[in-house]
N, C-alpha and C positions, 0 to 999 in steps of 0.2 A: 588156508589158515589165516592171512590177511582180513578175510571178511571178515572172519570169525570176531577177530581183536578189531577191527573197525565197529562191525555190532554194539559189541559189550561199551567200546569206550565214547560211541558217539549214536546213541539209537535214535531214530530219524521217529520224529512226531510230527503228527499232521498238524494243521494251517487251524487255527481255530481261528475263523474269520469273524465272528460274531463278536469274540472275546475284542478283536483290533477295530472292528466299527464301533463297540462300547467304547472306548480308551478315546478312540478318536470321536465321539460324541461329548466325552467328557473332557477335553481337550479345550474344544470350540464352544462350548455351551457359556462357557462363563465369559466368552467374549462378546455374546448377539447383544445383553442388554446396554442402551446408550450411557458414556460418561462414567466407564467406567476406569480405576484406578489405574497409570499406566504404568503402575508398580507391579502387576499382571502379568503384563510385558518384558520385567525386565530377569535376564538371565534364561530365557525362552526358546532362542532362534533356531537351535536343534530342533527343538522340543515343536514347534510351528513350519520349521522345514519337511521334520517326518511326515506333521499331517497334511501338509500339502502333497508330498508326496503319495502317501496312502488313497489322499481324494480320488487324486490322479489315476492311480490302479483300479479304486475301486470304480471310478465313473467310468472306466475299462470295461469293466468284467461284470461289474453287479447292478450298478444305481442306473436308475436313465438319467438323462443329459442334465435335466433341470436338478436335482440333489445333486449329482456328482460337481455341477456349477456352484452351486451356493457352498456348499462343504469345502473347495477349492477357492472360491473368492473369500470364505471367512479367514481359511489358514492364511493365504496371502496378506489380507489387510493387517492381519494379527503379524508376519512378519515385516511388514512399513511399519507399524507401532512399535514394534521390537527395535528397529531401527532409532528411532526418536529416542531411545533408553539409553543408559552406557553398556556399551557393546565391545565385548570381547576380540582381540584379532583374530582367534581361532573362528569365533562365531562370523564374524567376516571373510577370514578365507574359507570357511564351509558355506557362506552365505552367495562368495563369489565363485566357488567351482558347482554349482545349482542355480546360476545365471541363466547358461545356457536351456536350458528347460522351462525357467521361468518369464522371460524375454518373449518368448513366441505366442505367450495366450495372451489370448484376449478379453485383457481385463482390463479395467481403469487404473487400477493399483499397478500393474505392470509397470505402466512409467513414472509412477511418483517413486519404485523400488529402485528402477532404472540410473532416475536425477540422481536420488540419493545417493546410490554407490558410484556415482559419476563425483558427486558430491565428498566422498567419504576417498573416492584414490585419490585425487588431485590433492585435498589434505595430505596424503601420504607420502605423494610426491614434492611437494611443499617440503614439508618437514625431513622427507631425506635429504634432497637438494641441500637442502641449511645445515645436517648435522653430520651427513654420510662423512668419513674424512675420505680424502679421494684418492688413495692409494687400497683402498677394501674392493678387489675386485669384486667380489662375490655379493654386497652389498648393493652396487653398479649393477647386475647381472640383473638381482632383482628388480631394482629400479626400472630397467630398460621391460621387463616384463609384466610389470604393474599399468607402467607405461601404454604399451602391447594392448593389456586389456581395457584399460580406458578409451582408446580410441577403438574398439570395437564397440564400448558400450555406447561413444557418440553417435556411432554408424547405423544405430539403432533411432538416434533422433529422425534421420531423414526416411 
């Protein structure tokens, strides 16, 4: 009887891969031409996260190396432009737990991502040092973990 009422309230539809290479074509397309607006960019980072991500899968399963590389270097570049924009903390803490993932390819853009959020905690850390009041343990907590992730992203320098 469970399946029954799982059925009805959640009926499972297949992957229309076509439909998400389209989305993800249309995504990146408006970034290839040069000098373009970086008002493009701004409010994005999910939105350039996914199709980094997507590239990833599909240079997996479907593209060869060469497409799945250029599809994957565009979403990247498009997320360092994202960055340059005003950028949300949500979109930075989403930006910083898909580090790990993005850190290890080999791209050029990987370390200008890298600087920048090396760039973007130390500000953070900056500005808490200065305003945290120091009786907020829970703000300290975070602090020391912000902390944490920054010296792994130096660890990356060597």
């Amino acid at each position: 009887m469970d399946n029954a009422i799982l059925a009805t309230l959640a009926p499972r539809k297949k992957i229309n891969y076509n439909k998400i290479y389209s989305a993800l074509i249309l995504n990146l397309a408006l970034l290839l031409p040069q000098n373009i607006p970086m008002s493009l960019f701004e409010g994005k980072m999910e939105t350039f996260l996914t199709c980094r991500k997507i590239s990833s899968y599909f240079k997996e399963k479907f593209l060869d190396d060469k497409t799945g590389n250029f599809f994957e270097e565009v979403a990247l570049n498009a997320i360092y432009k994202t960055l340059q924009t005003g950028v949300q903390i949500s979109d930075l803490k989403l930006l910083f737990s898909e580090l790990p993932n993005i850190l290890p390819l080999d791209y050029p853009v990987t370390k200008d991502i890298r600087n920048a959020c090396i760039n973007i905690m130390q500000q953070f850390l900056f500005e808490m040092r200065r305003n945290v009041p120091k009786h907020d343990p829970a703000l300290w907590d975070r602090y020391f973990h912000l902390e944490e992730q920054l010296n792994f992203l130096k660890a990356f320098n060597n």
